[in-house]
Each structure stands twice: as C-alpha cells, then as structure tokens.
Residue frames relative to the residue before (quaternion, step in Angstrom):
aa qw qx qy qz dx dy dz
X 1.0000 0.0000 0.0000 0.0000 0.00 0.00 0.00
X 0.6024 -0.5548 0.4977 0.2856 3.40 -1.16 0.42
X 0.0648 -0.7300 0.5753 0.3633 3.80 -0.02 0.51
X 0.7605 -0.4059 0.4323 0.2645 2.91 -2.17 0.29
X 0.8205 0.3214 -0.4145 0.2273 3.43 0.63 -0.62
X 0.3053 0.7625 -0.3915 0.4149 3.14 1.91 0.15
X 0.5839 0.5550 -0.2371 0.5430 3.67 1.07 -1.16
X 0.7528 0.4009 -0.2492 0.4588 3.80 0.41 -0.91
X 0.5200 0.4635 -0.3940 0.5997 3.88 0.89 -0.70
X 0.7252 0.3012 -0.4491 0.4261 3.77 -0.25 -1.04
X 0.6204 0.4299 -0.5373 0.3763 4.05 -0.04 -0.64
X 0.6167 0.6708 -0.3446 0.2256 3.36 0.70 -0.79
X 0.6399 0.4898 -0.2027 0.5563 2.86 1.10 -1.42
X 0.5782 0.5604 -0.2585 0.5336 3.61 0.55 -0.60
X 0.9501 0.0697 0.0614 0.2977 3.17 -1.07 -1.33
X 0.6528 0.5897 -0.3731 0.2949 3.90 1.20 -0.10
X 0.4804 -0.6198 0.4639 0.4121 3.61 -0.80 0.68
X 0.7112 -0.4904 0.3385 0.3731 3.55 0.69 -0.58
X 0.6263 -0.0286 0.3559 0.6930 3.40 -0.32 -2.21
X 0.4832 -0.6807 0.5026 0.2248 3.07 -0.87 1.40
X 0.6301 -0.6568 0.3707 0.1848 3.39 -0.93 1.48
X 0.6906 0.5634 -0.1914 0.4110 3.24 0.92 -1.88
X 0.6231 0.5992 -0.2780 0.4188 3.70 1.28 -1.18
X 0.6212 0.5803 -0.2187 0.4792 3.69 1.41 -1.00
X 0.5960 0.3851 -0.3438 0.6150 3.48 0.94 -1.50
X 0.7031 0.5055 -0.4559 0.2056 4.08 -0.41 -0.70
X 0.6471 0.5380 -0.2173 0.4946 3.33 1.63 -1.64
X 0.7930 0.3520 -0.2344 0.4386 3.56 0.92 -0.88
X 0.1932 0.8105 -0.5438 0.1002 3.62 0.95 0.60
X 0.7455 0.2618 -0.1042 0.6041 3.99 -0.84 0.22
X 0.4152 0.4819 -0.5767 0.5125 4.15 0.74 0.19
X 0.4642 -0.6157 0.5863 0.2483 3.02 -1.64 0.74
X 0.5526 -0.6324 0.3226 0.4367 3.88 -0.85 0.32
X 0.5466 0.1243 -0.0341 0.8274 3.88 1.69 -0.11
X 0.4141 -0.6136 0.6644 0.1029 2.54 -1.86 1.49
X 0.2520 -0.7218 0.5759 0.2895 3.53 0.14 -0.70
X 0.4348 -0.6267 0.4252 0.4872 3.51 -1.41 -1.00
X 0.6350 -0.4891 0.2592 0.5388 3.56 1.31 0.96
X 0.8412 0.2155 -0.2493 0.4287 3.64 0.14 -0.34
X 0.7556 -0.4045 0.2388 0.4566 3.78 1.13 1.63
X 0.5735 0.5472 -0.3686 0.4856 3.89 0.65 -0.21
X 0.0256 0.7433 -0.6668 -0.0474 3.71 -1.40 0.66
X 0.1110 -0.6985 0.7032 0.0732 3.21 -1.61 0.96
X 0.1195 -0.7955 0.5926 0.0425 3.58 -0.19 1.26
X 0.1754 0.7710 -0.5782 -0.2013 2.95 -1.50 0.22
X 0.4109 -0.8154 0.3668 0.1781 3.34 -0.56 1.04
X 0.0381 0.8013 -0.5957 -0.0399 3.94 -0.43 0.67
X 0.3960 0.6913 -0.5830 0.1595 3.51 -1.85 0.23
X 0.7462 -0.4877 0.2647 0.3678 3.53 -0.89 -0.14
X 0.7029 -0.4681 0.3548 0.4010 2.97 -1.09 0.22
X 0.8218 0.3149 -0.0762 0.4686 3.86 -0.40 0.73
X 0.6324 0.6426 -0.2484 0.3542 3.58 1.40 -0.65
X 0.5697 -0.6881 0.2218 0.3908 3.53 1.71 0.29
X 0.1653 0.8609 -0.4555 0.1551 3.27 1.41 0.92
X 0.6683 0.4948 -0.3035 0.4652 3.58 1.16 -0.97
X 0.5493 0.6277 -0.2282 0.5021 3.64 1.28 -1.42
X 0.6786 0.4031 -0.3034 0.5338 4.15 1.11 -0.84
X 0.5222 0.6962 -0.2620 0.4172 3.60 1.37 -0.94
X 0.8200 0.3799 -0.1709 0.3925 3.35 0.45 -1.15
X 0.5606 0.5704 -0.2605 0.5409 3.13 1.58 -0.65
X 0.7530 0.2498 -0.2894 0.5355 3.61 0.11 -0.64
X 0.5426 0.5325 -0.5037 0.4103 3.71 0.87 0.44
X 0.7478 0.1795 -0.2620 0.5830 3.38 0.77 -0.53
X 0.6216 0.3651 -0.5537 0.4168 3.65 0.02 1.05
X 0.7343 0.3661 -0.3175 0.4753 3.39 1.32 0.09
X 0.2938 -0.8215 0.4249 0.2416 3.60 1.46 -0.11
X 0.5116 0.6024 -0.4463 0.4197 2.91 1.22 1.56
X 0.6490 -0.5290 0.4091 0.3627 3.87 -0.63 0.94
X 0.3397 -0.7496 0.5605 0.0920 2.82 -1.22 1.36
X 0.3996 0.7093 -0.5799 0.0291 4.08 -1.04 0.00
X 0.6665 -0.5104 0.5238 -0.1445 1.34 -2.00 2.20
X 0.2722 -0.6476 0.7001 0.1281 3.82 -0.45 1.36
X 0.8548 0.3562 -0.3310 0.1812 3.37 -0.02 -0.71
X 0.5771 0.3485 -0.3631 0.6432 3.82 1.42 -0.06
X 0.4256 0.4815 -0.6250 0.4431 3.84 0.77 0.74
X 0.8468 0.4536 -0.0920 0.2620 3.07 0.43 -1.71
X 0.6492 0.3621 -0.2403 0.6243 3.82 1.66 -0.56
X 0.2018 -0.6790 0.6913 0.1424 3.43 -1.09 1.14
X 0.4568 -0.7823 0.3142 0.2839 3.64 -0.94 -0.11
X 0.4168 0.3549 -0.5735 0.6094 2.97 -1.23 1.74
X 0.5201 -0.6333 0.4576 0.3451 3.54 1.20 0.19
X 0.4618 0.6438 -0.5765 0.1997 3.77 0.80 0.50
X 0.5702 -0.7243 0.3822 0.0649 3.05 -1.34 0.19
X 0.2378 -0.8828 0.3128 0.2575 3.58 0.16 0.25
X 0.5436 -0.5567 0.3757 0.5034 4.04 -0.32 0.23
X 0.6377 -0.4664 0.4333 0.4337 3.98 -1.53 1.07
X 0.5466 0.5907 -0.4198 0.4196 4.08 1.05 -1.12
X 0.7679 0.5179 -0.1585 0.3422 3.28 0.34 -1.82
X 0.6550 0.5084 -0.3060 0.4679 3.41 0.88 -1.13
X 0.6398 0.6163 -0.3573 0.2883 3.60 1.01 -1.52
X 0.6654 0.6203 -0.1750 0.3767 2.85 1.23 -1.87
X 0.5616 0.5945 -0.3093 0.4853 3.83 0.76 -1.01
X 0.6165 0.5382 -0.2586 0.5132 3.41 0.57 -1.90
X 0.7004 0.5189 -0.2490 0.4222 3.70 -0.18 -1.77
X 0.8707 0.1004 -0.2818 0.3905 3.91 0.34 -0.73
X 0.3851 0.6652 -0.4290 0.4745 3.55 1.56 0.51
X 0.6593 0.5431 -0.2393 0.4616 3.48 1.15 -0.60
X 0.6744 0.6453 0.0609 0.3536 3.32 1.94 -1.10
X 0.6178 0.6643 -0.0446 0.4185 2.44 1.94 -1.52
X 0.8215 0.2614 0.0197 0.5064 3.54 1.11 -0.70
X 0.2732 -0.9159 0.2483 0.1576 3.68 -0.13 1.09
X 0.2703 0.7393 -0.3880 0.4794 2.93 2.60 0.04
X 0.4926 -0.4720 0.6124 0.3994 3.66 0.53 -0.98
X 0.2182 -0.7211 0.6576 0.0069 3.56 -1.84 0.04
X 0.1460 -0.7340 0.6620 -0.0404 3.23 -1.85 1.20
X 0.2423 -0.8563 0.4329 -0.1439 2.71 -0.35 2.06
X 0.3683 0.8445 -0.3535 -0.1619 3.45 -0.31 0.32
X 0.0414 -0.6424 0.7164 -0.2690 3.85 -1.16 0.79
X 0.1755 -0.6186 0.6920 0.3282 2.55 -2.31 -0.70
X 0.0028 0.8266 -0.5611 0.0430 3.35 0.60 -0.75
X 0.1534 0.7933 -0.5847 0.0722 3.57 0.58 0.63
X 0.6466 0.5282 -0.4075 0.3699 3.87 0.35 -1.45
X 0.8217 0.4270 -0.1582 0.3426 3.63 1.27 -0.58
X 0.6199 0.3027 -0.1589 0.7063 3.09 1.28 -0.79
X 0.4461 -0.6552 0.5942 0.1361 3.91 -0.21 -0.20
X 0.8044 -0.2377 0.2999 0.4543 3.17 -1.08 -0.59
X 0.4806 0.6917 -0.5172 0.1518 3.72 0.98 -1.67
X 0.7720 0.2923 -0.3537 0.4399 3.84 -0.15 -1.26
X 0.4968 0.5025 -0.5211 0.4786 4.37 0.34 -0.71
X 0.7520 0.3874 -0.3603 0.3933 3.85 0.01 -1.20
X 0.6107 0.6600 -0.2873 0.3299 4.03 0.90 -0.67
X 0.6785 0.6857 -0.1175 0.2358 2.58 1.42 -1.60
X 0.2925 -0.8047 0.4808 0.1892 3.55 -0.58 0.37
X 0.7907 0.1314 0.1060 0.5885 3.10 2.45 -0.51
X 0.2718 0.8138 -0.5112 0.0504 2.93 0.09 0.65
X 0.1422 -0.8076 0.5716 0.0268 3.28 -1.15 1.22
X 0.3213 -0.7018 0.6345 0.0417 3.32 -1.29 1.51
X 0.2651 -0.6905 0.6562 -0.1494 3.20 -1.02 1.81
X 0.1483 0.8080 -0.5107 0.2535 3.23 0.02 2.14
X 0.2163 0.8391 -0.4988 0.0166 3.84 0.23 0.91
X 0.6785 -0.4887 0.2501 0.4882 3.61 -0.56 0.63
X 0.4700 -0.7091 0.3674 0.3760 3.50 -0.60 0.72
X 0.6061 0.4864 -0.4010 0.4850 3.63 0.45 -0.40
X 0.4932 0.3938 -0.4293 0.6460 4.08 0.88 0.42
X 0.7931 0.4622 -0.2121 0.3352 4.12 0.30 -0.51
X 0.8160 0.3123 -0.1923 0.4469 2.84 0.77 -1.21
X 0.3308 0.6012 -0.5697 0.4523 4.22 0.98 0.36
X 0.6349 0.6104 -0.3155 0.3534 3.47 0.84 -1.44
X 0.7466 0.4665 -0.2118 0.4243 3.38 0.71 -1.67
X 0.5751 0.4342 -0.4182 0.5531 3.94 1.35 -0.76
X 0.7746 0.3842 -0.4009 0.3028 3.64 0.00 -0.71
X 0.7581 0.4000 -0.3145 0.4079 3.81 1.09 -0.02
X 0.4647 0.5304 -0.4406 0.5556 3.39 1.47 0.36
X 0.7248 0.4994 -0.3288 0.3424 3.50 0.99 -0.56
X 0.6527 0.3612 -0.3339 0.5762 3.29 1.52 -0.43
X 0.5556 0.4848 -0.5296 0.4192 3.54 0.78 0.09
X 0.6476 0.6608 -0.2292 0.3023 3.77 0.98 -0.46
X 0.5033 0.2914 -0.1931 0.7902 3.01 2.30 -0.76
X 0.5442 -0.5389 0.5661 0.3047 4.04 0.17 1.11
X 0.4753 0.7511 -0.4065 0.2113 3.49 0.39 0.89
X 0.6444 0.0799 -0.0187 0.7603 2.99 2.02 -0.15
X 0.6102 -0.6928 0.2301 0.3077 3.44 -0.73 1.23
X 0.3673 -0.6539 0.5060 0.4259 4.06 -0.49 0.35
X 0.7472 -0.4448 0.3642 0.3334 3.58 -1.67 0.43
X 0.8686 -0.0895 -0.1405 0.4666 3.39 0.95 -0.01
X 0.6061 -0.4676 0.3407 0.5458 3.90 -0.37 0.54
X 0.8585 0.1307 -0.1693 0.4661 3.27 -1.28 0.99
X 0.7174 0.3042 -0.4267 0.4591 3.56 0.36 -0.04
X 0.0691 -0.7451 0.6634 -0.0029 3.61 -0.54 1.65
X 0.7173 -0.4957 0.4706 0.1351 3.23 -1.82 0.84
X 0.1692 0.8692 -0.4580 0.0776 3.72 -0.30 0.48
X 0.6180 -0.3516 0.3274 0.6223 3.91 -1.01 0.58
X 0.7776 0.4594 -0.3567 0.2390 2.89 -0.78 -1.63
X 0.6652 0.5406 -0.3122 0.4097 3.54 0.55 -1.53
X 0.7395 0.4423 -0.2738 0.4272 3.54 0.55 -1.37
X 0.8491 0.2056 -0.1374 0.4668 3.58 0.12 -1.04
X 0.8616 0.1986 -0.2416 0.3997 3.66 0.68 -0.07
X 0.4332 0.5507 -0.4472 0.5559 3.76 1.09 0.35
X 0.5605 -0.5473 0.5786 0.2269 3.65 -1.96 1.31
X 0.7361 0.4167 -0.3441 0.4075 3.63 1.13 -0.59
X 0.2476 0.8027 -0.5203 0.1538 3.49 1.24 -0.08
X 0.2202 -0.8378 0.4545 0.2071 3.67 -0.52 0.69
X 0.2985 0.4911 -0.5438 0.6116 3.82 1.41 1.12
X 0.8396 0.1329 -0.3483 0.3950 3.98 -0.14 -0.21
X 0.3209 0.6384 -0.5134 0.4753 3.41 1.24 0.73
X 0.6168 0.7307 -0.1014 0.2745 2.83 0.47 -0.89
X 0.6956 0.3296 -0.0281 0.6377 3.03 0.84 -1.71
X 0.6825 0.3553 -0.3792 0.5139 3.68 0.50 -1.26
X 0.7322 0.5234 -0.3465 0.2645 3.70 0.15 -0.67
X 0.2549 0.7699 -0.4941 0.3132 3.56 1.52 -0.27
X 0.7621 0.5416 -0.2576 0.2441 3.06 -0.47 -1.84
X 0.7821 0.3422 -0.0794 0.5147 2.87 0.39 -2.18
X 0.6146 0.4296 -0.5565 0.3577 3.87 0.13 -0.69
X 0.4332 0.6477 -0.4788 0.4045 4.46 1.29 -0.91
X 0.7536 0.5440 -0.2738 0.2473 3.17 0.14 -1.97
X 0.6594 0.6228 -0.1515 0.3928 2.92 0.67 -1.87
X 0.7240 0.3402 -0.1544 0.5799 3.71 0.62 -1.61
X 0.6233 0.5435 -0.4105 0.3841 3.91 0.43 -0.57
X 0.6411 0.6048 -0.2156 0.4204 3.66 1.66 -0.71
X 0.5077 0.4730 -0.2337 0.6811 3.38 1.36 -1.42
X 0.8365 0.2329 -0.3289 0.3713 3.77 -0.73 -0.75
X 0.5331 0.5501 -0.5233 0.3734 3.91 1.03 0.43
X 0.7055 0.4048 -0.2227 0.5374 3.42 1.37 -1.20
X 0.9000 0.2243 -0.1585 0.3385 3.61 0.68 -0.10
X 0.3668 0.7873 -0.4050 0.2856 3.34 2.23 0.25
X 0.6586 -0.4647 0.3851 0.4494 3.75 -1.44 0.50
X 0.6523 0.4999 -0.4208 0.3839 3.93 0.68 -0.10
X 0.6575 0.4188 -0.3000 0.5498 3.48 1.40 0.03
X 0.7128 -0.4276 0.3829 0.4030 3.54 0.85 0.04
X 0.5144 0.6000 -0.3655 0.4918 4.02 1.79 -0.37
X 0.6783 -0.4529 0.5427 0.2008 2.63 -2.19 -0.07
X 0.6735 0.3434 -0.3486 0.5541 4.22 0.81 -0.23
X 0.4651 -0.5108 0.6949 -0.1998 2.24 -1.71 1.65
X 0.3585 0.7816 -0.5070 -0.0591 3.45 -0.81 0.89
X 0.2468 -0.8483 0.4680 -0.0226 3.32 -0.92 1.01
X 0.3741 -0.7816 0.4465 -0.2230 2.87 -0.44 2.42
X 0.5616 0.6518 -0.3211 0.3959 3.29 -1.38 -0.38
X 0.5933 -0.6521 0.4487 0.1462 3.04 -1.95 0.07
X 0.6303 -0.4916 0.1223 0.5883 3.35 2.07 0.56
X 0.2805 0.6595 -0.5131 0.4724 3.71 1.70 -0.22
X 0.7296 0.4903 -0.2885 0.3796 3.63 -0.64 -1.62
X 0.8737 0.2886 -0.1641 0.3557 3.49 0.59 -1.45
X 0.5604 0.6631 -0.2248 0.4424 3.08 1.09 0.25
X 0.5541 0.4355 -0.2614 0.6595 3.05 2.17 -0.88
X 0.5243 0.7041 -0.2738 0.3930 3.04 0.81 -0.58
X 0.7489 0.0889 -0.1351 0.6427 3.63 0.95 -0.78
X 0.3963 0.4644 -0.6949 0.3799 3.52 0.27 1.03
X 0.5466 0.6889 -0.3064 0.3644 3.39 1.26 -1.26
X 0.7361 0.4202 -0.2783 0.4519 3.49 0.42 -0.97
X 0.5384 0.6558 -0.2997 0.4361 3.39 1.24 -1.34
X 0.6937 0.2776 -0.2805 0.6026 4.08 0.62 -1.59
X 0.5863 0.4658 -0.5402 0.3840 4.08 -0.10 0.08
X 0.8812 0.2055 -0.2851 0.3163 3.73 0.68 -0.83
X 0.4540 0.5556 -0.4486 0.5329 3.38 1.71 0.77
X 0.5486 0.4825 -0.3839 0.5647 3.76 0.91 0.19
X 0.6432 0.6163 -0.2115 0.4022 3.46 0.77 -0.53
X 0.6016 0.4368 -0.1422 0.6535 3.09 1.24 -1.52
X 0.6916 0.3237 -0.4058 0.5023 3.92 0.40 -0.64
X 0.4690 0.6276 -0.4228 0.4554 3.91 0.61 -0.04
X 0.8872 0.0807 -0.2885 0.3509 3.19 0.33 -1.11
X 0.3691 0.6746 -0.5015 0.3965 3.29 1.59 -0.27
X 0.8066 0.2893 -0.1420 0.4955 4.21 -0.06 -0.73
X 0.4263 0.4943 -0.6002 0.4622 4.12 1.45 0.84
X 0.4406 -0.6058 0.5710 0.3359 3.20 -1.50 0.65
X 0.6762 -0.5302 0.4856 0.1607 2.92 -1.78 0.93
X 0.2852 -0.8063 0.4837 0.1859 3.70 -0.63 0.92
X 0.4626 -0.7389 0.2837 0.3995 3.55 -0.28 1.06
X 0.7195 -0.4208 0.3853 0.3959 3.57 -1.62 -0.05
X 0.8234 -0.0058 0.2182 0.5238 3.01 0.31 -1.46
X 0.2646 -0.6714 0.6338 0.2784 3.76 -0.75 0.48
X 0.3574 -0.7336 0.5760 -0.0484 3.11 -1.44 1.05
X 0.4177 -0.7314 0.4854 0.2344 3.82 -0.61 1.43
C-alpha cells in the first residue's frame, strides 16, 4: 500500500497555501499594505517562483503607484538566450535602480547574481506564494502560447522552443516543479526573520487569489487617500513677510 504519509507530503506540495493566511491578516492588523520609506516613495521588490505572477503583480502596482517597473528578466536575457557577465548584469540592475527618484518595483530573483543589493534597498518586499497546483496550469498555458509566438517571450529574442521546453535541464516547466519546495523553504525563512508580523519588510501573499486581490484594493485605498491628503493640505507660503 501506499503509506499515508507519502499521500499527505504529495497534497502538500500540491495543494497547500503555505503559512496560514488568516495568522498573517490577524498579526498584521492596522499595518499598512506597503510600508514605504515614510516620505511617499516605494522600493518594491517582488519574489516567488517561477510562474506565480510576479511580473503580472509588477505592472500593476506600477501603474497604481506611478512607479517604474524592472523587469530582471529582459535585463538579464539577451537574445538567443545569451547572457551577460555577474559585472554587467549588476551594473544594468545598479543604474535601473538609480534611474528614477519615485523609487522602483522590481521583480525576479536572480540571487547567484545580484545578491542581496535589491532585498537590502527595498522598502518591501513581497513574496507571491499560491499553492502550486493554482500556478503551475498558468506557467504550461503561457509557455505554450509563447511557443506558438503567441504571446511575447520574457525577453526580446529569446523565443521558446520544443527542445527547450520538454527536453533541456533548463526547461522552465521542470523549474518549476523542482523549484517549488526550495524557492517555499528559502522565502518561508527570510519572511520569519523579517516578515511585517515581526516588525520587517516581507509581505507574503498566499491563498487562492482572495488575499491578493484584497490585498491590492488595499494598496489602491492607501494611494487614493493620499492623493485626497495632499490635494486638501494647506499650501506652505512663499515667502514670510516682516
């Protein structure tokens, strides 16, 4: 027989939101949905697996925050899939980060290359974790239309192909899967020592899209309160008069 606990690890791996969701929303009651750096400015940074909708969260909170997006991955793939030197890549990263005084929401990981630098910048970083069997249909069904040139590839010039997808170690369907585990582990550590229920910067956002969705109304009523804030602060005079 199959033992049972063999049965419970696989659902896991599959079907579990993670860190219970409800425990986060309780500890983080009255937290704003983004810290910022107190004076209106965000530095986001966005982490999670392959496929979990890091770029798709990216673009959104760029244009509700009117703050530059970058994309690690059309920084980081040249085309034909080449590749640029850890120097080169840093550098690029370093003045993309630089480039804009609103601040910036970045997402990837790219750790073996970039290190820590963006996590340490950040003012935020949020970790986009939904159960994998909610994620990974997603990831087959957009490699597949990226494969029939049907939706654009992750960076100019690097197109999708049989070979890559179903027979290459870099295929990014068995990324995927093998990466599950460890990308949890890894992030489930950082966001114990440094999540918004301790007083940190990660944010993580679980669940079956409920959470994340509240989640960006949340951000949405902070920066339309804001705007009405300053739109109705008095104005500070020109000049003081004797």
């Amino acid at each position: 027989m199959f033992p049972f606990s063999n049965v419970a690890r696989l659902w896991a791996f599959f079907f579990s939101p993670g860190i219970d969701s409800v425990e986060e929303r309780l500890r983080s009651l009255g937290l704003p949905p983004l810290r910022g750096d107190g004076t209106g400015k965000y530095r986001i940074r966005i982490t999670g697996n392959s496929g979990t909708g890091k770029s798709t969260l990216a673009r959104e909170l760029s244009a509700i925050l009117d703050v530059p997006y970058v994309p690690l991955d059309s920084m980081f793939w040249k085309p034909d899939w080449g590749r640029p030197t850890a120097d080169e890549f840093r550098a690029a990263v370093r003045a993309a980060l630089d480039a804009d005084p609103r601040g910036w929401i970045v997402d990837g990981n790219y750790r073996t290359q970039l290190g820590t630098m963006v996590t340490d910048e950040a003012t935020d970083v949020i970790w986009v974790d939904p159960p994998l069997v909610l994620y990974f249909p997603r990831l087959c069904w957009r490699t597949a239309l990226r494969l029939f040139r049907l939706a654009p590839p992750c960076s100019p010039g690097c197109e999708e192909t049989v070979r890559s997808v179903f027979f290459s170690r870099d295929s990014i369907v068995w990324w995927c899967l093998s990466n599950h585990g460890r990308e949890r582990k890894r992030q489930a550590e950082a966001y114990r020592l440094d999540g918004v229920h301790v007083g940190g910067k990660i944010r993580r956002i679980g669940g079956w899209g409920d959470e994340l969705d509240a989640w960006k109304r949340d951000v949405r009523a902070m920066v339309l309160l804001k705007r009405q804030a300053d739109a109705f602060a008095p104005e500070a005079p020109d000049s003081m008069h004797a």
